[in-house]
C-alpha positions in Angstrom: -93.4 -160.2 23.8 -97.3 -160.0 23.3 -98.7 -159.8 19.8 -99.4 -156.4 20.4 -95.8 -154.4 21.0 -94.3 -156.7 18.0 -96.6 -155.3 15.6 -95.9 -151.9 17.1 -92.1 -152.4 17.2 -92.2 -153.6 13.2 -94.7 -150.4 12.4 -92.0 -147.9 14.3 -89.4 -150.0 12.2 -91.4 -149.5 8.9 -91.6 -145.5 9.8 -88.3 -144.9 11.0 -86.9 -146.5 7.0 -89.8 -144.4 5.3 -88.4 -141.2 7.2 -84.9 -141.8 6.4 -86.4 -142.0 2.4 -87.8 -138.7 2.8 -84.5 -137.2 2.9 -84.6 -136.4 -0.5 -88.1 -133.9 -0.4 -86.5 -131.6 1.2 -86.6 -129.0 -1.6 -89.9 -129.1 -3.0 -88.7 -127.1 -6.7 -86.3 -130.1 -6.4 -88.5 -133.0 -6.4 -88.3 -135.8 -9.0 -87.1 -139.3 -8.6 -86.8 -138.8 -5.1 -90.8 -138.7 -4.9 -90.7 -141.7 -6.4 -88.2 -143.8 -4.0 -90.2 -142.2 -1.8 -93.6 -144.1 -2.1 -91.6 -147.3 -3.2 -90.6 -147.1 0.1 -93.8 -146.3 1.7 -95.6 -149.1 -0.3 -93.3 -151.4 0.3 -93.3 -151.0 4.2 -97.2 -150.7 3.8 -97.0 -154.0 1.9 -95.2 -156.0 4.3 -96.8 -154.9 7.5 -99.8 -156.0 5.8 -98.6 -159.3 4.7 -97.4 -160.4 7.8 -100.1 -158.9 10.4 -102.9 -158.1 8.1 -102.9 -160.4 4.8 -106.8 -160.2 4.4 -106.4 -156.4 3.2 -103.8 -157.8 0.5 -106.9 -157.9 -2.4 -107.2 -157.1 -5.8 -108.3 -153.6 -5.1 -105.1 -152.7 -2.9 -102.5 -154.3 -5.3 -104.1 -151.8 -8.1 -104.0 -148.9 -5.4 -100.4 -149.5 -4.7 -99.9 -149.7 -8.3 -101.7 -146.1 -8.7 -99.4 -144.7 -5.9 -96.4 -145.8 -7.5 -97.2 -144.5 -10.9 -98.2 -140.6 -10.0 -95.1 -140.9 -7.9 -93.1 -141.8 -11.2 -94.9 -138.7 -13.0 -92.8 -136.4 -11.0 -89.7 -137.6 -12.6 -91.7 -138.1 -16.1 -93.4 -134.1 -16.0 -92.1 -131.2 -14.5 -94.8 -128.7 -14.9 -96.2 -127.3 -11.0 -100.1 -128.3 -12.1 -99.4 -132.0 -12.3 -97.7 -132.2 -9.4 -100.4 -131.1 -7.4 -103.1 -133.1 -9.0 -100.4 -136.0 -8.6 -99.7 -135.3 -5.0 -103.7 -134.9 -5.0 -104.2 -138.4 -6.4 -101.5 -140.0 -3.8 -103.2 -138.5 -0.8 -106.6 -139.8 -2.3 -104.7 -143.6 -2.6 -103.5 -143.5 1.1 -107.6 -142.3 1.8 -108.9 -145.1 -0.2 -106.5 -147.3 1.3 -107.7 -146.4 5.3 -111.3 -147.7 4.3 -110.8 -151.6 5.4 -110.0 -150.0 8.4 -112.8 -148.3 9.3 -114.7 -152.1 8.6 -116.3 -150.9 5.2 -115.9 -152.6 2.1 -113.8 -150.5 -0.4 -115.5 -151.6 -3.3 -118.6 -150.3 -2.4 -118.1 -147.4 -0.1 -119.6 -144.5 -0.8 -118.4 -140.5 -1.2 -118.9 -139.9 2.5 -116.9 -143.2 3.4 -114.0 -141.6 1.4 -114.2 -138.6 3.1 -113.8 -139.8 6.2 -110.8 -141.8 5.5 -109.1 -138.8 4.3 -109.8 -137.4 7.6 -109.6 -140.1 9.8 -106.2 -141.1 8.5 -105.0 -137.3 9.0 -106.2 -137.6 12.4 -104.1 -140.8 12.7 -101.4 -139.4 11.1 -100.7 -136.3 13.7 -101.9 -138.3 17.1 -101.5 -142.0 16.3 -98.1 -142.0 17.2 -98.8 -141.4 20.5 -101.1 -144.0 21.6 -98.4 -146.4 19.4 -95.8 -145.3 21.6 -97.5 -144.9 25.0 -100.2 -147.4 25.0 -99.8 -150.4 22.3 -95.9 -151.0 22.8 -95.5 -153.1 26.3 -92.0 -152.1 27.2 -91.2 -154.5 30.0 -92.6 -157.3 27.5 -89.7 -156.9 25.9 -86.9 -159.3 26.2 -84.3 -158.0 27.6 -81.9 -160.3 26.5 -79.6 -161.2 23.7 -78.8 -158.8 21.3 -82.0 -156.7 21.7 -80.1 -156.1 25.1 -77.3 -154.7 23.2 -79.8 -153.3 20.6 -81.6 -151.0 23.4 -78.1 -150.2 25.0 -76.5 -148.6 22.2 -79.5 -146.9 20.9 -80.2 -145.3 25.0 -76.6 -144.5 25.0 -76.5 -142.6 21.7 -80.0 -140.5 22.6 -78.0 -139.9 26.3 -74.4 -138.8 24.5 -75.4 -137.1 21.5 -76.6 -133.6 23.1 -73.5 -133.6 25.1 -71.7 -134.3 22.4 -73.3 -131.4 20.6 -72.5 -128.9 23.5 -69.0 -129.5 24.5 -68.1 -129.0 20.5 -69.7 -126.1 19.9 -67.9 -124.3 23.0 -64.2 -126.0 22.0 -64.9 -125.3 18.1 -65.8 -121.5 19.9 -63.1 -121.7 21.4 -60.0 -122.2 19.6 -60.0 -121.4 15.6 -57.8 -124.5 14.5 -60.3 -127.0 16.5 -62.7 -125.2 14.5 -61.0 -125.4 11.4 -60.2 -129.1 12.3 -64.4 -129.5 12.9 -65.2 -128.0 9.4 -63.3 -129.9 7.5 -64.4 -133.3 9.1 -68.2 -132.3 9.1 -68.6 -130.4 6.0 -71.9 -129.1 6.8 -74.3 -126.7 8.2 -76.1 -127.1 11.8 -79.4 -125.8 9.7 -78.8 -128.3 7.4 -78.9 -131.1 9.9 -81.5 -129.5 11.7 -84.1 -129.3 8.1 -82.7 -133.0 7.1 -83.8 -133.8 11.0 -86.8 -132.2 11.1 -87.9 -133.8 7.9 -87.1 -136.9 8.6 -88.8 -136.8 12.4 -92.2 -135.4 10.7 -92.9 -138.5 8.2 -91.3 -140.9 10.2 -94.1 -139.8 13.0 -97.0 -139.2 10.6 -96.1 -142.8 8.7 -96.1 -144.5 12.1 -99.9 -142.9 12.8 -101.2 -143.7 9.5 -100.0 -147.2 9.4 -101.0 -147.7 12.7 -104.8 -147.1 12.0 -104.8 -148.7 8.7 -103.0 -152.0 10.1 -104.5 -152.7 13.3 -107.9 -153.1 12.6 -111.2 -153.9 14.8 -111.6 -157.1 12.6 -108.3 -159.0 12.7 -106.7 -157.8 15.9 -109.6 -157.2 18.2 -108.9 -153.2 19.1 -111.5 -150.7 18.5 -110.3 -147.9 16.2 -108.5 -145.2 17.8 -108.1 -146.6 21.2 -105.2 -148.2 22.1 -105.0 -151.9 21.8 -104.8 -152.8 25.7 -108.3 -150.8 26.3 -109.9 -152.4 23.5 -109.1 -155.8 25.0 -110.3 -155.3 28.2 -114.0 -153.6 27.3 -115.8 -157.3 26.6 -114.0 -158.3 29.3 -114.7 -155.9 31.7 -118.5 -156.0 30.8 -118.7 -160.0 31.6 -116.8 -159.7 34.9 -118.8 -156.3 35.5 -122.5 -158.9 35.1 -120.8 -161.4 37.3 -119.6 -159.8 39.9 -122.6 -158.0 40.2 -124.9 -161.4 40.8 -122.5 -162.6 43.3 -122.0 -159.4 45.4 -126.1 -159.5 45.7 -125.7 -163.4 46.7 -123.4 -162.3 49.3 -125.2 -159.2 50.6 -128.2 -162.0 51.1 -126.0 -164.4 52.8 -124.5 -161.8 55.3 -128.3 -160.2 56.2 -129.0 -163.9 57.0 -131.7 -164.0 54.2 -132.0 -166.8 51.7 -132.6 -165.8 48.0 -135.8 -166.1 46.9 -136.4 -168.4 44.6 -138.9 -168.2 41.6 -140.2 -171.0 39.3 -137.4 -173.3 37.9 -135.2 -172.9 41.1 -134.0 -169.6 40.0 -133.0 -166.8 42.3 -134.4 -162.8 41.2 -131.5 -162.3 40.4 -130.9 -164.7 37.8 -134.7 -164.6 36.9 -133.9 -160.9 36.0 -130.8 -161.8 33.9 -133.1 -164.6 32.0 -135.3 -161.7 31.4 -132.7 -159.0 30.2 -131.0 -162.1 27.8 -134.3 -162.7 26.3 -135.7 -159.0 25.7 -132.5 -158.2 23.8 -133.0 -161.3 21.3 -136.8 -160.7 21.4 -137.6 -159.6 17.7 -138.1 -155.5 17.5 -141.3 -154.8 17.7 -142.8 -158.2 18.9 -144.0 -158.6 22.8 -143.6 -161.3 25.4 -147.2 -163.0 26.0 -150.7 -161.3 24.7 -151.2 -159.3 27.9 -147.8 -157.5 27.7 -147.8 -153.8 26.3 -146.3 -153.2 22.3 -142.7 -152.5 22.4 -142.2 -149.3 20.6 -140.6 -150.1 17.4 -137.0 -149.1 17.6 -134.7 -147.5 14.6 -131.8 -149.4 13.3 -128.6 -149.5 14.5 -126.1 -147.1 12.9 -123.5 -148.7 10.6 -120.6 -146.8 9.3 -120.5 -149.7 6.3 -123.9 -148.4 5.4 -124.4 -145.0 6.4 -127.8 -143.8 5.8 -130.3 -141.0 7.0 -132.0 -143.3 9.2 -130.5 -141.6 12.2 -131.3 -138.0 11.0 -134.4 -136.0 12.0 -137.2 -136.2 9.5 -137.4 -132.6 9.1 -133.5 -132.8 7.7 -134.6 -135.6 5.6 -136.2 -134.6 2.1 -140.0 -136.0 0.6 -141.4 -135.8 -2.8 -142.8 -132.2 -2.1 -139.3 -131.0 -1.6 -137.4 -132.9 -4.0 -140.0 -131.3 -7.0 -139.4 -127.6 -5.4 -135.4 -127.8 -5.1 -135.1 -129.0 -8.2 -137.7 -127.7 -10.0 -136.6 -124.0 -9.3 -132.9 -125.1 -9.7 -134.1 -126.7 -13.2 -136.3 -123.4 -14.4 -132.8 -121.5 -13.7 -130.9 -123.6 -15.9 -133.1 -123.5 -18.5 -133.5 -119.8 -18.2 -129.6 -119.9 -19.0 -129.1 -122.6 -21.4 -132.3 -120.3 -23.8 -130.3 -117.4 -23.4 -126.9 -119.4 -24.4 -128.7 -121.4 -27.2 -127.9 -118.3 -29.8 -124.4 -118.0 -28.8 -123.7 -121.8 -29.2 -125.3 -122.2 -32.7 -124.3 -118.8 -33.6 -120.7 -119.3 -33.2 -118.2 -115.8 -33.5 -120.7 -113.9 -35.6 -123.1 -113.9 -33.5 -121.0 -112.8 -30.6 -119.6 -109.9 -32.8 -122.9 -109.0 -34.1 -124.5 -108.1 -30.7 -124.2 -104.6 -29.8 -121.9 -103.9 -26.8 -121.0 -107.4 -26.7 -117.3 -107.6 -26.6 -115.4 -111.1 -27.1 -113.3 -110.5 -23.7 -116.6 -110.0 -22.0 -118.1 -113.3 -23.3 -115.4 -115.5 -23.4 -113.2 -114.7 -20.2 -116.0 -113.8 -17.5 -118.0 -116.8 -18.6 -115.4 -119.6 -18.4 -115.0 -119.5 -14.8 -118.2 -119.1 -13.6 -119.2 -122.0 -15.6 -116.5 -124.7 -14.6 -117.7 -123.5 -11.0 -121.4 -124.5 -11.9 -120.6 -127.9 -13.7 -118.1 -128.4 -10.6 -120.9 -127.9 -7.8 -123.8 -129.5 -9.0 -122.2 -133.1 -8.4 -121.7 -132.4 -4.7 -125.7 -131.0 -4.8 -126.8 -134.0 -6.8 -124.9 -136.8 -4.0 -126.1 -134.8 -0.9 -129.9 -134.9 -2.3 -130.4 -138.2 -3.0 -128.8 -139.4 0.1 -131.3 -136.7 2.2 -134.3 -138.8 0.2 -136.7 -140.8 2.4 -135.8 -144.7 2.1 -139.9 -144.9 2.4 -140.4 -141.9 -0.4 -140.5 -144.0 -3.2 -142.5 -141.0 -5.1 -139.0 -138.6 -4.3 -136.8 -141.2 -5.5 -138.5 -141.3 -8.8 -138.9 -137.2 -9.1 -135.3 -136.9 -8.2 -134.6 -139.4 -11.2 -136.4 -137.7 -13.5 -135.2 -133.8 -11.9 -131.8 -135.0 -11.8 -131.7 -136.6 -15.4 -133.2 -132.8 -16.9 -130.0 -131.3 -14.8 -127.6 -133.4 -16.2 -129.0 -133.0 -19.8 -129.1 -129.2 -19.2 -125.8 -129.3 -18.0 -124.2 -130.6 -20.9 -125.5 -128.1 -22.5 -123.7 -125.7 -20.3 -120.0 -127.3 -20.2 -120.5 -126.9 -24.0 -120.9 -123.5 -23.9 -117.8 -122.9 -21.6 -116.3 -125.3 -24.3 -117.5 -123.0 -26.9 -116.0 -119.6 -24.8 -112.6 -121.6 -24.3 -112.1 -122.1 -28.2 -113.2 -118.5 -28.4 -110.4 -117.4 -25.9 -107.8 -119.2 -27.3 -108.8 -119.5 -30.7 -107.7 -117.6 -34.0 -108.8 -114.0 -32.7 -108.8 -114.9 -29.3 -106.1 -114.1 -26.9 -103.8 -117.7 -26.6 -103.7 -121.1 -24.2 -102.8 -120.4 -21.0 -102.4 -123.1 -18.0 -105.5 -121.2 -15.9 -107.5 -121.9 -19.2 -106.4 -125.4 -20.3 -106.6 -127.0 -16.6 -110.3 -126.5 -15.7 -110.9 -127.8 -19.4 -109.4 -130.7 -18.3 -111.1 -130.6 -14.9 -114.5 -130.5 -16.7 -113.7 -133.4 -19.1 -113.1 -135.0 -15.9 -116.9 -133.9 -14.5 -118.2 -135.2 -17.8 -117.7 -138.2 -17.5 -118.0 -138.5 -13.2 -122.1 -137.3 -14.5 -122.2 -139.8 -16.5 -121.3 -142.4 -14.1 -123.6 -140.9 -11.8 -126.6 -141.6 -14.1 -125.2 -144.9 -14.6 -125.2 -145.9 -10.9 -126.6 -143.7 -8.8 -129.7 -143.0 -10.5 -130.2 -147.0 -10.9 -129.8 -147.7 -7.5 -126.1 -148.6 -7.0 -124.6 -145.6 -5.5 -122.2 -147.5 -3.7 -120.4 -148.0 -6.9 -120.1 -144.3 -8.0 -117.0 -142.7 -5.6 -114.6 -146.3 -6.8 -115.7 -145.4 -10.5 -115.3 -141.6 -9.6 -112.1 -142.2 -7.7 -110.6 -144.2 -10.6 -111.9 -141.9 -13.3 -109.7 -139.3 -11.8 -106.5 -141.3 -11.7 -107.2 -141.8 -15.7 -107.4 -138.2 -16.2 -104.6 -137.1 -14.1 -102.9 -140.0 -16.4 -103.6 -139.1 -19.8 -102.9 -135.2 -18.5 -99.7 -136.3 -18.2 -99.6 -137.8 -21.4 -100.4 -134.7 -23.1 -98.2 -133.0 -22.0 -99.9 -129.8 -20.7 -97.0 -127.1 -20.9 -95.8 -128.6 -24.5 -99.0 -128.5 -25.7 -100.1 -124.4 -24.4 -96.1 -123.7 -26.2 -97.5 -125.6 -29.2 -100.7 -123.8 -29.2 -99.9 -120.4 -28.8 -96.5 -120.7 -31.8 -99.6 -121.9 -34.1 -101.3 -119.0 -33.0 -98.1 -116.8 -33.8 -97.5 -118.1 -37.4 -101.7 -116.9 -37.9 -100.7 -113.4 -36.7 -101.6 -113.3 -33.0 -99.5 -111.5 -30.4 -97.1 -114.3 -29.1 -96.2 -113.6 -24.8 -92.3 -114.9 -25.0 -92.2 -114.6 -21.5 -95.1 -116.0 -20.5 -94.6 -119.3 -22.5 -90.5 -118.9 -21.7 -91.2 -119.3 -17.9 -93.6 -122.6 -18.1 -92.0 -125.4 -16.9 -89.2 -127.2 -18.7 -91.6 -129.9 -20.4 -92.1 -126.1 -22.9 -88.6 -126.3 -23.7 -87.9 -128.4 -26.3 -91.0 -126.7 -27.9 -90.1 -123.6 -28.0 -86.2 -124.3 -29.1 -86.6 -125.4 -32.4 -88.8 -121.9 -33.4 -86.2 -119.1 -31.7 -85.2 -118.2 -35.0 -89.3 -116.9 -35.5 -89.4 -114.8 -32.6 -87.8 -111.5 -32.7 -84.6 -110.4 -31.3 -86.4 -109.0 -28.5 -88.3 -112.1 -28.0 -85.8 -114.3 -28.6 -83.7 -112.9 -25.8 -86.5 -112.8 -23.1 -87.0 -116.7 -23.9 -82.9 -117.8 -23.4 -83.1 -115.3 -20.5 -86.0 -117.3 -18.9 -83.8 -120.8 -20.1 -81.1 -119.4 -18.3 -83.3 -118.7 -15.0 -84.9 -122.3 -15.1 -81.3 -124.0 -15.5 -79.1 -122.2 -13.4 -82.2 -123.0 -10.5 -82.2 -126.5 -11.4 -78.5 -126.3 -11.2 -78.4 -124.5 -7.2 -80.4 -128.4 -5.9 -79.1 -130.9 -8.7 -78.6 -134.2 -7.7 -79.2 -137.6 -9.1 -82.7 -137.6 -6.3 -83.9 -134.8 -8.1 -83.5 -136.4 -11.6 -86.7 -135.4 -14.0 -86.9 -137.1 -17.5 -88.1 -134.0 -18.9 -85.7 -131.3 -17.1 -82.4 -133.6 -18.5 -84.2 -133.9 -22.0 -84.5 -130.3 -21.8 -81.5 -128.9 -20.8 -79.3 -131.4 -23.2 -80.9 -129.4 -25.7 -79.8 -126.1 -23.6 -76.3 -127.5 -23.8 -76.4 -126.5 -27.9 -76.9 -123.1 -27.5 -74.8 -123.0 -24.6 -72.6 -120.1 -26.1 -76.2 -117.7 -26.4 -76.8 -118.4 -22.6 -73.3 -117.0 -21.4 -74.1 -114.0 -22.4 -76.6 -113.4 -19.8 -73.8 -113.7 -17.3 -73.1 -117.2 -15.1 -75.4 -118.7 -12.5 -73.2 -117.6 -9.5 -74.2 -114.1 -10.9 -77.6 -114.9 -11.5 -80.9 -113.9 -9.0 -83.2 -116.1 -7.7 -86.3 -117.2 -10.4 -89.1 -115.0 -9.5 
């Protein structure tokens, strides 16, 4: 068995055990431990392959991914509010990204926002087709030994594919049949074909796109000689194929002089032409660029440099898509003029605080404080991308853009700044004393532009000193902290906490709004029922009752979530106020 098929055999092995984990996502409302023995499992297959095939990727930086992974899986048994899942699942997908870099023969330490990019889509590419070159090109079959208990291995597992469709057939036409067979079938399989089927299905689609993904980000150009995304076999054979391609060649012209009855000419140094013209071709492609052979020879046009996916550059990119002081000053100037234009207009409002916004005629709060929000967490979230794309468009020889954009981009920041503070500003309005209550659509980009805060502020740190290839690790890992201490918080507890604060001032309290957050708001909201009014107070067990009769359709010890059992022990003391909503047999789906 070549090197090859056994590193394909262990990375089916690895997929086929992280499919059989994923058993336990199949209902997504359900999720909770089981996400987590999900990516032990994932990490742990990862981590093996790469210790026995790939120990080189095994650094610093990978342990501390793998410890990432591990811990925003843990969150969805810690949290059960929807947001943090998805920034969660968000953070996960950005790990296995980060983790497809070494692969691609960049340095993870220092690649960049576009290198990141294209590991997210490169390993989604992988994911879907690199099954199939795993399975059709990379395995040798017949290098297999056929012997031993592998014979036995491959035996059983043929004879099980070949029997369990038939199988299948004849006892669905018996069970059809005759009712006690049927009865007799029930009761052995207690189950549902549509069960098996989803529970199939589920496991087939990770166990394929785990067997993709760790394909590409094991076998690596470096350490197994196989260019990415061709199978291994092809890869071997290019250099290969190119020496024997040079060598034939020379001797088929030796023979074709032979047969004519020719000799080959020979030159000086008892060389034939065609060896003089391989001389030639070895020595023009180590001659330096630029340089020439003798004094009477012609200049060699200088030549770009080579692209490098470790350093991607606009070297390779037209000058006209490329960007000069002239247009750095324009872009940025205007884009700068418009800020300021806003940030004079806004200047009142911030310094002016609530009585200035109720002091300008037909100038409502609403109108200030919920258009504005938005709009602004969509500015503060889309000049990072505008910042990154410019200064990678600069002219390596512009050294006059570099500087402008400096100066350009340090005035955006600055501006900025003073822009997230206004949104700040609207956001306290909105949810303050006479505003109108925390909601998740209003705390979440808060948190979102906390994040942006400090992503600028590691922008001006590196990028604008000349170390971009630092920024998307700092970035990256900036994130995970935020996602972190989001979870921390406690993001549904803390909009429950808010808005009952806002109650006992006088403002309007929405019982069912709060009532139907996740059930992190629970234990919140239990200990102040007896403030709300009866009306309210019913709504909110109403809502309890929804939440724990859904839990209670999926429960199982995979879908265990710290705060769901917290919150429903503390259900189980007013258990006599929820039966008289009816039981959860009776009760409709959560809508």
């Amino acid at each position: 068995m070549n090197e090859h098929t056994k590193i394909g055999l262990h990375i089916i092995l690895a997929a086929v055990v992280i499919g059989m984990a994923s058993d336990g996502l199949l209902h997504v409302d359900q999720w909770g431990i089981n996400v987590l023995a999900f990516n032990v499992v994932f990490v742990g297959a990862a981590f093996f392959l790469m210790r026995r095939f790939a120990k080189d990727m095994l650094t610093p930086h990978t342990y501390a991914l793998f410890g990432a992974q591990v811990f925003f899986a843990a969150c969805f048994a810690w949290r059960a509010a929807p947001e943090l899942r998805v920034a969660c699942t968000g953070a996960i997908l950005c790990i296995m990204s980060a983790q497809m870099i070494p692969a691609l023969g960049v340095t993870t330490r220092l690649a960049g926002v576009v290198h990141y990019a294209v590991g997210f889509v490169w390993s989604t590419i992988n994911s879907f087709f690199g099954s199939f070159l795993l399975i059709f090109s990379d395995i040798e079959f017949s290098s297999i030994e056929n012997s031993g208990w592998k014979k036995h291995l491959f035996s059983v597992m043929r004879s099980l594919l070949i029997v369990t469709p038939v199988l299948l057939i004849f006892g669905a036409l018996f069970a059809a049949a005759d009712a006690a067979f049927e009865g007799l079938v029930n009761r052995v399989f207690n189950f549902e074909f549509e069960d098996i089927l989803q529970h199939f299905m589920l496991f087939a689609v990770f166990a394929w796109f785990s067997a993709g993904y760790l394909r590409a980000a094991i076998v690596r150009s470096a350490s197994n000689g196989a260019m990415i995304g061709v199978p291994f076999t092809a890869a071997e054979n290019v250099s290969k194929f190119n020496d024997e391609n040079s060598a034939s060649e020379t001797s088929r012209m030796a023979d074709v002089a032979r047969e004519s009855g020719e000799h080959p000419v020979t030159l000086p140094d008892d060389k034939t032409v065609v060896e003089h013209i391989n001389t030639e071709d070895s020595e023009a492609e180590t001659r330096p660029v630029g340089s020439v052979p003798d004094s009477t020879a012609s200049p060699v046009e200088e030549k770009k440099p080579p692209f490098s996916f470790a350093d991607i550059n606009n070297s390779f990119l037209p000058t006209g898509f490329t960007l000069g002081a002239v247009e750095i000053g324009i872009i940025f100037g205007l884009i700068n003029l418009l800020f300021l234009t806003f940030v004079i207009i806004q200047v009142p409002y911030l310094f002016g605080g609530m009585e200035m916004v109720q002091n300008t005629p037909d100038f409502k709060l609403a109108d200030y404080a919920r258009r504005g929000f938005g709009e602004l967490v969509a500015v503060s979230a889309l000049v990072l991308p505008l910042l990154l794309a410019s200064h990678w468009l600069i002219r390596r020889e512009a050294k006059s853009a570099t500087l402008l954009f400096k100066i350009f981009a340090g005035i955006q920041i600055a501006l900025l700044f003073v822009i997230m503070a206004s949104a700040v500003q609207r956001l306290l309005l909105l949810t303050g004393s006479l505003g109108y209550g925390l909601t998740t659509i209003r705390l979440y980009p808060m948190i979102f532009m906390t994040w942006l805060a400090i992503v600028f502020v590691w922008f001006a740190v590196t990028v604008m000193r000349g170390h971009r290839q630092y920024f998307a690790l700092g970035a990256m890992w900036s994130a995970f902290f935020i996602i972190g201490a989001t979870h921390v918080l406690n993001p549904d507890a803390f909009i429950v906490r808010t808005n009952i604060a806002l109650m006992q001032q006088g403002r309007e309290f929405d019982a069912n709004y709060n009532s139907r957050l996740s059930a992190d708001a629970i234990q919140e909201l239990l200990p102040h029922l007896a403030q709300f009014s009866l009306e309210d107070r019913e709504t909110i067990l109403r809502n309890f009752k929804h939440q724990r009769c859904e839990i209670a359709r999926g429960s199982g010890f995979r879908s265990w979530n710290l705060s769901r059992t917290e919150s429903f022990a503390e259900l189980e003391k007013i258990h006599a106020d929820l039966l008289q909503f009816g039981n959860c047999e009776s009760e409709p789906k959560f809508e």
